[in-house]
C-alpha positions in Angstrom: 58.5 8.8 -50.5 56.5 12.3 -51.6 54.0 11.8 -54.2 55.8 14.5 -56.0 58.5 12.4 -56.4 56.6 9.6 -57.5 55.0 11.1 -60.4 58.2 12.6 -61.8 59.5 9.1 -61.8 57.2 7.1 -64.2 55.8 3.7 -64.5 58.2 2.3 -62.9 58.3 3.9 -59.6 54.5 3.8 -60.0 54.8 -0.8 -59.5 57.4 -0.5 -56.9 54.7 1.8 -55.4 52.1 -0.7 -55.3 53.7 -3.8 -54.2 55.1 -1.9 -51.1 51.4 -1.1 -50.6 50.3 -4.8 -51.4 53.1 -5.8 -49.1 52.4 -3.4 -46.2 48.6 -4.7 -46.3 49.5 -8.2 -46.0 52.0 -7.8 -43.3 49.4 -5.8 -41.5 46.8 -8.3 -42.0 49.5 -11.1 -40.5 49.2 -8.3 -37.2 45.7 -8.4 -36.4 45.1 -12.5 -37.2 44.6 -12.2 -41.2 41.5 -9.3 -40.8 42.2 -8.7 -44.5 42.8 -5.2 -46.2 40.7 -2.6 -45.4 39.5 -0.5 -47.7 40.1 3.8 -47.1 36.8 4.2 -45.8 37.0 1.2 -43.2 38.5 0.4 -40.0 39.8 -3.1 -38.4 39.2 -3.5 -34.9 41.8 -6.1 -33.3 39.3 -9.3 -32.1 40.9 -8.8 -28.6 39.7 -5.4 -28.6 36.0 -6.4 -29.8 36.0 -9.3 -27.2 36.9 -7.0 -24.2 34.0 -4.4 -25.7 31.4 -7.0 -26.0 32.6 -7.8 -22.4 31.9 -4.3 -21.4 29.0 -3.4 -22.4 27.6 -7.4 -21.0 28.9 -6.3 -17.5 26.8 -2.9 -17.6 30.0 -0.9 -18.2 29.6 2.8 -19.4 32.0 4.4 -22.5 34.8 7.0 -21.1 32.6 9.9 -22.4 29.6 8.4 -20.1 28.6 8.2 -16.4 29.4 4.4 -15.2 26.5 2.1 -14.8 26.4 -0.6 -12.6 24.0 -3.4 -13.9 22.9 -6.5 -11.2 20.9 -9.7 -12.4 18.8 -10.6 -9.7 16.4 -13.9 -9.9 13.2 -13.7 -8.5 9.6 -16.5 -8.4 7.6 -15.6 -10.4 5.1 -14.8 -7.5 7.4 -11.8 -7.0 7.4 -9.7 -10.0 4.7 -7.6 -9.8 6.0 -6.0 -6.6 9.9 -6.2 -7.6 9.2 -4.0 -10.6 7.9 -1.4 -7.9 11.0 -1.5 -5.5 13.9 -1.9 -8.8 12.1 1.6 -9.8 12.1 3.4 -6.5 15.7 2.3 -5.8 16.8 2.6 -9.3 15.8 6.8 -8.6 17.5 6.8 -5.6 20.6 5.4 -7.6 20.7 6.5 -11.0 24.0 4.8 -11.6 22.6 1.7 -10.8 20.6 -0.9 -13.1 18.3 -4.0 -12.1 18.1 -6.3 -14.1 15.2 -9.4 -13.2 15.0 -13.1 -14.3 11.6 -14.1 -13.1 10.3 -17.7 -13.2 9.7 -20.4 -11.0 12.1 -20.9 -8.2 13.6 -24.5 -9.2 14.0 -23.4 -12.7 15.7 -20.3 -11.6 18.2 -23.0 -9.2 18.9 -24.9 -12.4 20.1 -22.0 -13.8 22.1 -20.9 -11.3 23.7 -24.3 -11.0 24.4 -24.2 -14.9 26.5 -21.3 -14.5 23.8 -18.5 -15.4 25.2 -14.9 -14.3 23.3 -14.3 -11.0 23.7 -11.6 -8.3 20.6 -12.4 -5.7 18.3 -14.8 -5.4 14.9 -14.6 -4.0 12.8 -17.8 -3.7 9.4 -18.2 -3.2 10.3 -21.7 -0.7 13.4 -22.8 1.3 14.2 -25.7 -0.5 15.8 -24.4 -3.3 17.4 -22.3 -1.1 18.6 -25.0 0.6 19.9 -26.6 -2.1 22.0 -23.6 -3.3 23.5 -23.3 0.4 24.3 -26.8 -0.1 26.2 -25.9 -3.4 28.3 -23.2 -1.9 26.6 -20.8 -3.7 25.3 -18.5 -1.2 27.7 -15.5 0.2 28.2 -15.9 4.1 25.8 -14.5 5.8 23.4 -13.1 3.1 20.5 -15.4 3.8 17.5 -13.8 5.0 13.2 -14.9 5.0 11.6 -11.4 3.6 7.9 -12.5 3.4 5.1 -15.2 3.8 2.5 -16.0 1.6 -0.5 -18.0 1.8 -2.1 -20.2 -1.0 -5.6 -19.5 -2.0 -7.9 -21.6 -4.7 -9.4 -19.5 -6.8 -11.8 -19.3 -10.1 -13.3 -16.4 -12.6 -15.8 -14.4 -10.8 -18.2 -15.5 -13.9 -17.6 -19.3 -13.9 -20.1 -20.5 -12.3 -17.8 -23.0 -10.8 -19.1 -25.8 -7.6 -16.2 -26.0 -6.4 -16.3 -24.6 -2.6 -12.5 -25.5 -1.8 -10.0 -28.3 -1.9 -11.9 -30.7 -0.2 -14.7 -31.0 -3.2 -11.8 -30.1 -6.1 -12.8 -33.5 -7.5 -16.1 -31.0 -8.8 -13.9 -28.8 -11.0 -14.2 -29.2 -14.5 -10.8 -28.4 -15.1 -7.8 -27.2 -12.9 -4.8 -25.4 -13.5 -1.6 -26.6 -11.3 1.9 -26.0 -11.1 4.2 -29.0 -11.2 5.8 -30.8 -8.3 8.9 -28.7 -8.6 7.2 -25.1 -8.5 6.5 -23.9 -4.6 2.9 -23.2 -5.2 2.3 -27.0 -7.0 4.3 -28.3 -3.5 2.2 -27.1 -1.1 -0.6 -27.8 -3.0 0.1 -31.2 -2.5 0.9 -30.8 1.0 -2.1 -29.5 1.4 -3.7 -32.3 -0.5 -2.1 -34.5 1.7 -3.0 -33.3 4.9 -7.0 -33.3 3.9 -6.4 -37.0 2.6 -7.2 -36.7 -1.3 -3.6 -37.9 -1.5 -0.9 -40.4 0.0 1.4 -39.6 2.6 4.9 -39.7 1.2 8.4 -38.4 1.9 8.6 -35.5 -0.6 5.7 -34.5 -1.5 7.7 -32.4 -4.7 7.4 -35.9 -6.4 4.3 -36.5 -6.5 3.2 -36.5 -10.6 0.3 -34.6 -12.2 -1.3 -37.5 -13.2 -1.4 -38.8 -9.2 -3.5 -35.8 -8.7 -5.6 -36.0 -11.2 -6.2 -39.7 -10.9 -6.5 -38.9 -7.0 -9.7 -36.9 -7.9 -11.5 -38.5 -10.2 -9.7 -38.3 -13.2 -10.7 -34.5 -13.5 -8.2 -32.8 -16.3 -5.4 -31.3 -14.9 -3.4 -28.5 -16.9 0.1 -28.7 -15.1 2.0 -24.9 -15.5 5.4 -24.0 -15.2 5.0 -21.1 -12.6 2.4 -19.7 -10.8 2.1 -16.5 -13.2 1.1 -19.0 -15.8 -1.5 -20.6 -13.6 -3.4 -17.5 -12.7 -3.3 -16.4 -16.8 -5.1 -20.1 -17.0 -8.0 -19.6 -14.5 -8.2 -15.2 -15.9 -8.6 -16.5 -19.3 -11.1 -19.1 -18.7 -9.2 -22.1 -19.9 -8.9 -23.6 -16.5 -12.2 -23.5 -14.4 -9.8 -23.2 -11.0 -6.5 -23.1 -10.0 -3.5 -22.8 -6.8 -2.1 -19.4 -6.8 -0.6 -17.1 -3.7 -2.9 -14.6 -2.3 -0.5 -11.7 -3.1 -0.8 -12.8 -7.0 -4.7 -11.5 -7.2 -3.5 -8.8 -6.3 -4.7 -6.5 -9.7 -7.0 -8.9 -10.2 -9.5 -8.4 -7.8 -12.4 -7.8 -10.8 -11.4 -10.7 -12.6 -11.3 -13.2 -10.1 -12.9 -14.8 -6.7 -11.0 -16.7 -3.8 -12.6 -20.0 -3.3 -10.5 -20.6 -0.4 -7.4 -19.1 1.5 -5.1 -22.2 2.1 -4.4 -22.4 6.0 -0.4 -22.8 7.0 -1.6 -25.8 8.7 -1.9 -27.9 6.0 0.9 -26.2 3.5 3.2 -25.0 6.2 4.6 -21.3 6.4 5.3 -20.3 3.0 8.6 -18.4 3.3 10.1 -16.4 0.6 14.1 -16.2 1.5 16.9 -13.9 -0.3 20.4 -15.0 -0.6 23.4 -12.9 -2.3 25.7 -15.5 -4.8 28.8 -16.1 -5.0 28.9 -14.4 -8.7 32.6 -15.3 -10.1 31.9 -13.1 -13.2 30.8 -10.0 -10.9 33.5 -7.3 -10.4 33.7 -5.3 -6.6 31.3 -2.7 -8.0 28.5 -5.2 -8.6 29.3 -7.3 -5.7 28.8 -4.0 -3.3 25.4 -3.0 -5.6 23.9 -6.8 -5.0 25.0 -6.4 -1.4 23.3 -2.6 -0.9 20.3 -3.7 -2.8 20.0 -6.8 -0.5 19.5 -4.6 2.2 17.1 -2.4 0.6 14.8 -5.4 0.0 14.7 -6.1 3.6 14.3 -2.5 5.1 11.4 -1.2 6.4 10.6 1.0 3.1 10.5 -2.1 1.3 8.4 -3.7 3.8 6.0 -1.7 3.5 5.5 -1.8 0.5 4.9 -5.4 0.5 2.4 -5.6 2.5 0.7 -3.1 0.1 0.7 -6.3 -2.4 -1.0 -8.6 0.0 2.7 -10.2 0.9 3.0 -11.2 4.8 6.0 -9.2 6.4 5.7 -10.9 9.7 8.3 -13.7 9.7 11.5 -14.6 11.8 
């Protein structure tokens, strides 16, 4: 019907006008799951189209006007961030289409997480037993596992604390001591440690072994348990903890702020192997898959390795 017409027609034609208007809204709104009437300068999006761009732009997708980007989460100990950051941003030249994405914590809070369903590419641990565990789940893909690095455990303080404490076997000295719980890498061999030199118990997973064993072990000295190692070495920097457990390669940046007491030998906490695994990701598509898989591979070259080693990390392993 032309406007033209309309006006020539009167009042009448002016109703019928509107309720086929009124009418066409609601029948459109009955289309797209009752979105309402949209005024002139609005626009309804179907919900299925919001859901699957939502979806899109989650999975790293690019719009059709823009190069594709391919986005990976990777979940990495804590211990491992510092020199992570470096390889993510020389790969990440190499492959501008390519995005990195870390989730750093401890390595048994990064398991949970993957066992809740968390979106997760690769995994890098700072011990084997969470590794393990995932293997047991049947969430590693065949063939991916690899050891990348040792570490050793060191006990360290503030350079200005003033601090009698000479090394594990006199911790009962410390004023105050900064650990990581049972279920952190660093807190278990710690306890190993502790262990082998005596100050505590014998006993079949050492993991177990409470906070408040330790502290009662030593004396009673006050014992500020930490959720990673990153949190324990922000403890003993600001001064709030008179020592603490950390890994050697996490004073690295540090070296100003803070003296090594003692390096922990791998006879009394065992080798402390970092391994990498790619998941089994169900929400990945092929393009992430073969990203997570390249990027794998990266992390164990010789480039990489190198660069390790430049943060204090021990390359040498089998």
């Amino acid at each position: 019907m032309h406007l033209r017409k309309m006006v020539g027609s009167g009042k009448k034609t002016w109703r019928r006008a509107g309720a086929l208007l009124l009418a066409g809204c609601l029948l459109s709104g009955s289309a797209v799951g009752l979105t309402g009437c949209a005024g002139k300068n609005e626009k309804t999006e179907p919900q299925g189209k919001q859901a699957e761009a939502k979806a899109t732009q989650k999975k790293g997708k690019a719009d059709p006007g823009k190069k594709e980007e391919t986005e990976i989460q990777v979940f990495i100990a804590a211990s491992l961030n510092t020199v992570m950051t470096e390889l993510a941003e020389n790969y990440e030249k190499e492959h501008p289409k390519v995005k990195i994405t870390y989730n750093a914590d401890s390595s048994g809070t990064l398991l949970t997480q993957i066992e809740e369903g968390y979106e997760c590419d690769i995994f890098f641990s700072a011990a084997q037993k969470q590794m393990d565990q995932l293997e047991a789940d049947g969430l590693i893909a065949d063939g991916t596992r690899k050891n990348v690095v040792n570490n050793q455990v060191v006990l360290l303080t503030r350079k200005d604390s003033g601090t009698e404490v000479t090394g594990l076997e006199d911790l009962d000295k410390a004023k105050s001591i900064a650990l990581a719980g049972g279920s952190v890498p660093v807190g278990k061999y710690t306890r190993e440690a502790l262990v082998n030199i005596r100050i505590l118990p014998e006993t079949e997973d050492v993991s177990k072994i409470r906070t408040e064993e330790v502290s009662k072990a030593l004396g009673g000295v006050e014992i500020s348990e930490q959720d990673n190692v990153s949190k324990v070495l922000i403890a003993v920097t600001e001064g709030s903890c008179e020592v603490g457990t950390t890994y050697y390669s996490d004073t690295y940046g540090y070296e100003d702020q803070v003296k090594i007491l003692q390096t922990v030998s791998y006879d009394l906490t065992g080798n402390v192997i970092y391994p990498i695994c790619q998941v089994e990701n169900k929400e990945a598509d092929d393009a992430q898959k073969e990203v997570a898989a390249e990027f794998l591979e990266y992390v164990v070259s010789d480039e990489a390795k190198a660069i390790f080693e430049s943060y204090y990390f021990d390359t040498q392993v089998e």
